[in-house]
VOZASE-373848 format. One line per field, with one value per residue: residue number from 1; residue in one letter; x, y, z of N, C-alpha, C in turn. Coordinates in pm, 1 decimal, decimal comma. Example, Ala and Ser with C-alpha at 12.3 -4.5 7.8 and 13.67 -1.06 7.14 Angstrom:
% residues 2
i = [1:2]
aa = [A:S]
n.x = [1319,0:1285,0]
n.y = [-569,0:-225,0]
n.z = [780,0:708,0]
ca.x = [1230,0:1367,0]
ca.y = [-450,0:-106,0]
ca.z = [780,0:714,0]
c.x = [1320,0:1290,0]
c.y = [-330,0:3,0]
c.z = [780,0:787,0]
END
This chain:
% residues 60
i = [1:2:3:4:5:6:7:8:9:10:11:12:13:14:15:16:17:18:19:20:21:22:23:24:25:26:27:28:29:30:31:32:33:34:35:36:37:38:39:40:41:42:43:44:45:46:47:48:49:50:51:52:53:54:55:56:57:58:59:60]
aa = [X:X:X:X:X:X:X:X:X:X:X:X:X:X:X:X:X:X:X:X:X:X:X:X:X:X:X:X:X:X:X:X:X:X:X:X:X:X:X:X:X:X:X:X:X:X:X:X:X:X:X:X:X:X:X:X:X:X:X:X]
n.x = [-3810,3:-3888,5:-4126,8:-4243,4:-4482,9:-4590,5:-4635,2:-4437,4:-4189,9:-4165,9:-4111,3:-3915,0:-3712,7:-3740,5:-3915,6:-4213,6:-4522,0:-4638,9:-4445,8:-4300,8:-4470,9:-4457,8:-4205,9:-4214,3:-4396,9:-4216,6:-4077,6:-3855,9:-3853,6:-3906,3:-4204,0:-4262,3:-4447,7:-4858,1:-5091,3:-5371,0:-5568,8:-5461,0:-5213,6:-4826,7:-4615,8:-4257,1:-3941,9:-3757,9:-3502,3:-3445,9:-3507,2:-3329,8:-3106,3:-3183,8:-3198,3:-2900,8:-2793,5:-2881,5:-2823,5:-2550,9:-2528,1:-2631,6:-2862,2:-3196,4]
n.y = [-206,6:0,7:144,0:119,9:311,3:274,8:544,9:705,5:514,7:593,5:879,0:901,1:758,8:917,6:897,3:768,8:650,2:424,9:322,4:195,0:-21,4:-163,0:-256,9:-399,1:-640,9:-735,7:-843,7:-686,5:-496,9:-648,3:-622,7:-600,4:-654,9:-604,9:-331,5:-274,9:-232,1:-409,6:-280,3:-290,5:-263,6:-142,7:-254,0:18,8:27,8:-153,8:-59,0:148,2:-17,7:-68,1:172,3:221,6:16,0:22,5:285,5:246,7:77,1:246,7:388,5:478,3]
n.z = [-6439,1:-6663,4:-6892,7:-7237,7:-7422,0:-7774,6:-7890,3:-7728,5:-7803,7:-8073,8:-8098,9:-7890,7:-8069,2:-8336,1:-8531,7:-8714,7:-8551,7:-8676,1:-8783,0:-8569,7:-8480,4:-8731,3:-8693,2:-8478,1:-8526,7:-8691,9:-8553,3:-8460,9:-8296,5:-7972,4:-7847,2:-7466,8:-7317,4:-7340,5:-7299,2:-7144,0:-7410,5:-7619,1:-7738,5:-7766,2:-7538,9:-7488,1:-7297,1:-7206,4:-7217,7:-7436,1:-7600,9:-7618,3:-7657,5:-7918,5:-8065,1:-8051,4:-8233,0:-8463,9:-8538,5:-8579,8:-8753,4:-8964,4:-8964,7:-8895,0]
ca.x = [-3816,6:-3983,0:-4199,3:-4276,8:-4563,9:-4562,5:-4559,3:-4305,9:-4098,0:-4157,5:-4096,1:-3758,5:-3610,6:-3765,3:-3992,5:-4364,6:-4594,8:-4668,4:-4313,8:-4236,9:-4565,4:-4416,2:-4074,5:-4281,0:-4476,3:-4147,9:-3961,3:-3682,5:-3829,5:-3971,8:-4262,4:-4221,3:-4592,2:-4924,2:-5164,1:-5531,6:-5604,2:-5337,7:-5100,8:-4748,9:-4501,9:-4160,2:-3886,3:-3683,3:-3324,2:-3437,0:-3526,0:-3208,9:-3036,5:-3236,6:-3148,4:-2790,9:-2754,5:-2942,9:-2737,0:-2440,4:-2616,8:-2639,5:-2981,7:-3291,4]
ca.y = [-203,2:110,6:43,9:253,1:309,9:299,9:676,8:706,3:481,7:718,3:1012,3:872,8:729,2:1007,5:807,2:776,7:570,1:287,0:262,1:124,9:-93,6:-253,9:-286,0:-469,8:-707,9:-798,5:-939,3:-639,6:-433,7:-702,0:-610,4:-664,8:-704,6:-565,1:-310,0:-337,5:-204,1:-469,5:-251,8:-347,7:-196,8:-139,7:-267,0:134,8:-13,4:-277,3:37,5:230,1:-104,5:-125,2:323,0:260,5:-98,1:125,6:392,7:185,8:-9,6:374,7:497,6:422,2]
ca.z = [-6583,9:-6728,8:-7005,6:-7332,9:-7508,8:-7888,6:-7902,4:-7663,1:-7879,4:-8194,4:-8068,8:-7892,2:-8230,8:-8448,9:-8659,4:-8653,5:-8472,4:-8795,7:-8827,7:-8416,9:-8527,8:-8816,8:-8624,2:-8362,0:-8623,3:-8802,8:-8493,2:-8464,6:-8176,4:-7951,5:-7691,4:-7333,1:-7298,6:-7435,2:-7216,0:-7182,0:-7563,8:-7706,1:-7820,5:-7754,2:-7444,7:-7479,9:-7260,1:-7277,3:-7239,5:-7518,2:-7697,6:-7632,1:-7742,6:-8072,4:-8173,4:-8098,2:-8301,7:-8570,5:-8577,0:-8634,5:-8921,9:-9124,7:-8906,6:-8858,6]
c.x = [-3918,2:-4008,1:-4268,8:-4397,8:-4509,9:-4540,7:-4445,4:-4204,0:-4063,1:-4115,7:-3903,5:-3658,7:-3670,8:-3799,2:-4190,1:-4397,2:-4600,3:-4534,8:-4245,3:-4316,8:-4519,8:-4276,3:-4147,0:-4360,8:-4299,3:-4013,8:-3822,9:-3674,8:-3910,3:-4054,2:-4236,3:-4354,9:-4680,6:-4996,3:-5292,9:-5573,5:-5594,0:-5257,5:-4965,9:-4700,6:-4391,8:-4058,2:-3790,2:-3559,0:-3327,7:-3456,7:-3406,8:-3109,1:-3029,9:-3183,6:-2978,5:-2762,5:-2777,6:-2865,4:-2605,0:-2441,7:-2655,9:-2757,7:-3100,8:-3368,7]
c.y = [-97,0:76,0:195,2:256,1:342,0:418,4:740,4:707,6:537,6:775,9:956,3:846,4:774,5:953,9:787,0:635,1:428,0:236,2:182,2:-29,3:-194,8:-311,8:-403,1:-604,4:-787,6:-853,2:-823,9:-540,0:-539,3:-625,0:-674,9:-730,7:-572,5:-461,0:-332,7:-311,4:-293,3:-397,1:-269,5:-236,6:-267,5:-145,7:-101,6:72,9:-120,0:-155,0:112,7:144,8:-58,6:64,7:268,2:88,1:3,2:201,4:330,8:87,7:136,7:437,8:421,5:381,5]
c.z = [-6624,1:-6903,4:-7107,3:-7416,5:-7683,6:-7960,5:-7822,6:-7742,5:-8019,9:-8182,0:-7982,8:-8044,3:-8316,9:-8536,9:-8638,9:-8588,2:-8543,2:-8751,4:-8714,4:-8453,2:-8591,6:-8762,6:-8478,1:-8428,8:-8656,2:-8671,0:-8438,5:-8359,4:-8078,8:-7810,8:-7567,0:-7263,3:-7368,4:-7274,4:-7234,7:-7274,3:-7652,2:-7777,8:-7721,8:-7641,3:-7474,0:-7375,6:-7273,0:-7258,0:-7377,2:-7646,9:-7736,4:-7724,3:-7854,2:-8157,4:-8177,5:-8199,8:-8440,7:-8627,8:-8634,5:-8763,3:-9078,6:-9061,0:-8919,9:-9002,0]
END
C-alpha cells in the first residue's frame, strides 16, 4: 500500500493543500493513517478512486 502525503494528494487532483484537508475533515477522502506530525496519509488507490468518482460527479 503506498501512502500519500497531503501534498502529494494536491498536486495529483490539482487542487491545493486546504482543500485535501477539508476533504479529509468532512469524511470524503478518508486517511489511511496519520505520520509523526499528525497530518493525515493517503491510501493512493483510495485516492485514484476518490479523482475518478469526482470526475464523474462534474470535477473536483
Amino acid at each position: 500500500m503506498a501512502l500519500m502525503t497531503v501534498e502529494q494528494v494536491a498536486e495529483f487532483l490539482g487542487v491545493q493543500a486546504i482543500r485535501v484537508e477539508r476533504l479529509a475533515r468532512e469524511n470524503l477522502l478518508v486517511p489511511a493513517e496519520k505520520d509523526t506530525a499528525g497530518k493525515p496519509l493517503f491510501n493512493a488507490d483510495d485516492v485514484k478512486r476518490y479523482k475518478t468518482l469526482a470526475e464523474r460527479l462534474g470535477g473536483l
